[in-house]
C-alpha positions in Angstrom: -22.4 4.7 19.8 -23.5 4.1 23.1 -26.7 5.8 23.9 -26.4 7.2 27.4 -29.0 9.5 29.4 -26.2 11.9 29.5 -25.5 11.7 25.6 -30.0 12.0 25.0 -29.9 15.1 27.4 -27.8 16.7 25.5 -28.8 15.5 22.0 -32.0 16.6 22.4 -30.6 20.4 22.8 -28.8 20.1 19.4 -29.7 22.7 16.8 -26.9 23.0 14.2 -24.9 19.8 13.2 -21.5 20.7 11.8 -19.7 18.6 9.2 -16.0 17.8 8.7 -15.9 16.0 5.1 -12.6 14.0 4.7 -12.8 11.2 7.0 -16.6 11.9 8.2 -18.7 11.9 5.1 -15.9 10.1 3.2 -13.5 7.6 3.9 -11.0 10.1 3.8 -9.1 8.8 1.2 -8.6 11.9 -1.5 -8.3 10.2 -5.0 -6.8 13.0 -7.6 -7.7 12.8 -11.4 -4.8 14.2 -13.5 -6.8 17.9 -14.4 -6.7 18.1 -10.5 -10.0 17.6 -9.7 -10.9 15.1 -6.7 -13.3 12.3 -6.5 -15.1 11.8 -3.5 -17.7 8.8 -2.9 -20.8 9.5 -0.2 -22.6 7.2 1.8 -26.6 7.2 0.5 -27.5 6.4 3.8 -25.2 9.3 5.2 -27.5 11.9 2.3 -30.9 10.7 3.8 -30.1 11.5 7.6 -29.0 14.7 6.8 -32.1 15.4 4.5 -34.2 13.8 7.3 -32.7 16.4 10.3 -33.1 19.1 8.3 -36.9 17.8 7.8 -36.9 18.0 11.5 -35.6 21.5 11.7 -32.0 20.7 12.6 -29.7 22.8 10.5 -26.6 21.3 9.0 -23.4 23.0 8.2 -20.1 21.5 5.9 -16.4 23.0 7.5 -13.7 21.0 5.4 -10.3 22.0 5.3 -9.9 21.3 1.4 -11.8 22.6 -1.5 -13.8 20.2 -3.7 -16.1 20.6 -6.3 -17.4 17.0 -5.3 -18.6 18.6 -2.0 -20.2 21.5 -3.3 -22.3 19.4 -6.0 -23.6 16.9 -3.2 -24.2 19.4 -0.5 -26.2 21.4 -3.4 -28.4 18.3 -3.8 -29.1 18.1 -0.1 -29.8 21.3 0.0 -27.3 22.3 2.7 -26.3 25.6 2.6 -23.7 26.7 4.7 -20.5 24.7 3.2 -17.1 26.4 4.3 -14.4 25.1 2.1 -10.3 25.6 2.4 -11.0 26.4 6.1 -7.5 26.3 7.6 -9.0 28.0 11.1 -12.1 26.1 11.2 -12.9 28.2 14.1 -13.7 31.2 12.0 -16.3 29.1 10.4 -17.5 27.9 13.3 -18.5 31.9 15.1 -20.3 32.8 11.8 -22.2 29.7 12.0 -23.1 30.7 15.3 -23.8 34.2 14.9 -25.8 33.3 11.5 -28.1 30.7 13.6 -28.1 32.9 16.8 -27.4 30.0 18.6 -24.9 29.2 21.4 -22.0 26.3 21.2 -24.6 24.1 23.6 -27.0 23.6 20.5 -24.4 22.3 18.6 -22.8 19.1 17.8 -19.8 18.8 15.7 -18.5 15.8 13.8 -15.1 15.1 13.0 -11.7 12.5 12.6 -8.5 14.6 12.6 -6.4 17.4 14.7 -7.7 20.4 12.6 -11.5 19.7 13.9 -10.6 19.7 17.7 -10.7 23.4 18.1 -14.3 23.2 17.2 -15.2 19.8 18.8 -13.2 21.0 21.6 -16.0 24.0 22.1 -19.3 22.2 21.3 -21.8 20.0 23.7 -21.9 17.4 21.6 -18.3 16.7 19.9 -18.5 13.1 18.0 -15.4 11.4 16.6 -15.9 8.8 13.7 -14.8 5.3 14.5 -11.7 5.7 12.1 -10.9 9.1 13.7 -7.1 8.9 14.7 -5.7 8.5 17.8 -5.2 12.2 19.3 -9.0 12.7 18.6 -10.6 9.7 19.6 -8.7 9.8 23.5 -9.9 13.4 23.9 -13.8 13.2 22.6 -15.7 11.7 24.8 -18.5 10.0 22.0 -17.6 8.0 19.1 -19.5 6.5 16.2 -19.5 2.6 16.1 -19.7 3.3 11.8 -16.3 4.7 10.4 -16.5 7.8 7.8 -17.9 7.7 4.8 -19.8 4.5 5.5 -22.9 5.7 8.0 -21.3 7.5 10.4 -23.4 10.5 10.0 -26.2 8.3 9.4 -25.6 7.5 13.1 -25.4 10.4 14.6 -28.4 11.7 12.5 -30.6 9.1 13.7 -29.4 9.8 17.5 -31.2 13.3 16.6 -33.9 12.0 15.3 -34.7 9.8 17.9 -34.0 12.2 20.9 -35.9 15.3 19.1 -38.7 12.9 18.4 -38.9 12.3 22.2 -38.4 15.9 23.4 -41.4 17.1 25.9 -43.5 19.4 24.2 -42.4 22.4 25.9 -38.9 22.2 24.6 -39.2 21.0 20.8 -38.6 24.0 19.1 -41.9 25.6 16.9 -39.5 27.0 13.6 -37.1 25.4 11.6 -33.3 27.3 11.7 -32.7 29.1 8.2 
């Protein structure tokens, strides 16, 4: 991703990061066993940016269109709580986030690949397609990850927080972490 002043401005303003999970924190390929249950295989380095933001006092959020059992076991181990599963509106989601966090759609950034993710990506400050987003999403978000899903993508954009939170002036780095 290209790092511009513009991008770090607005970065550094970021709160909440909001998940998609087929196609951001996977490759988005949805393998099926025969009792109906999905696999889904996670990026290590995607599970140690997320643990690191929340460290920081970033809050991080899951809003995935299917339901997986996969999904709720890893996002259990990193200890993020807000996962929103079978979300068909992922709008709906998206306001109780908001309302739970008391935050505003400029403290969040929103990570996705697909059509269903661009009513929330189209609302946020900081909207971020994955390299191997498709087509529709990647011409009308403006920020893209150089990593494709499920292989450091989030790791990217994680570190991007990181970095521009680390470099906040004093007055604006926030004093509590988001519950």
């Amino acid at each position: 991703m290209l790092i511009t002043s513009q991008l770090t401005n607005i970065a550094r303003c970021i709160r909440l990061l909001i998940l998609d999970v087929d196609g951001v924190l996977t490759n988005g390929a949805v393998t099926l066993c025969s009792n109906g249950e999905d696999i889904k295989s996670f990026h290590s380095h995607d599970g140690h940016g997320i643990r690191a933001i929340q460290d920081a006092g970033i809050a991080v959020a899951i809003i995935s269109g299917r339901t997986s059992q996969a999904v709720s076991l890893r996002m259990n181990e990193l200890g993020v709580e807000h996962v929103y599963q079978g979300q068909k509106d992922k709008t709906i989601a998206f306001q109780r986030l908001l309302s739970h966090y008391q935050i505003t759609p400029n403290e969040v950034a929103y990570m996705g690949d697909d059509i269903p993710d661009l009513a929330v990506m189209t609302q946020v400050a900081l909207p971020i397609a994955v390299a191997n987003a498709v087509t529709t999403v990647k011409q009308r978000i403006p920020w893209h990850t150089e990593n494709p899903g499920g292989s450091g993508a989030v790791r990217e954009v994680c570190d991007l927080l990181l970095q521009t939170h680390a470099n906040k002036p004093s007055s604006q780095k926030q004093e509590h972490h988001l519950d």
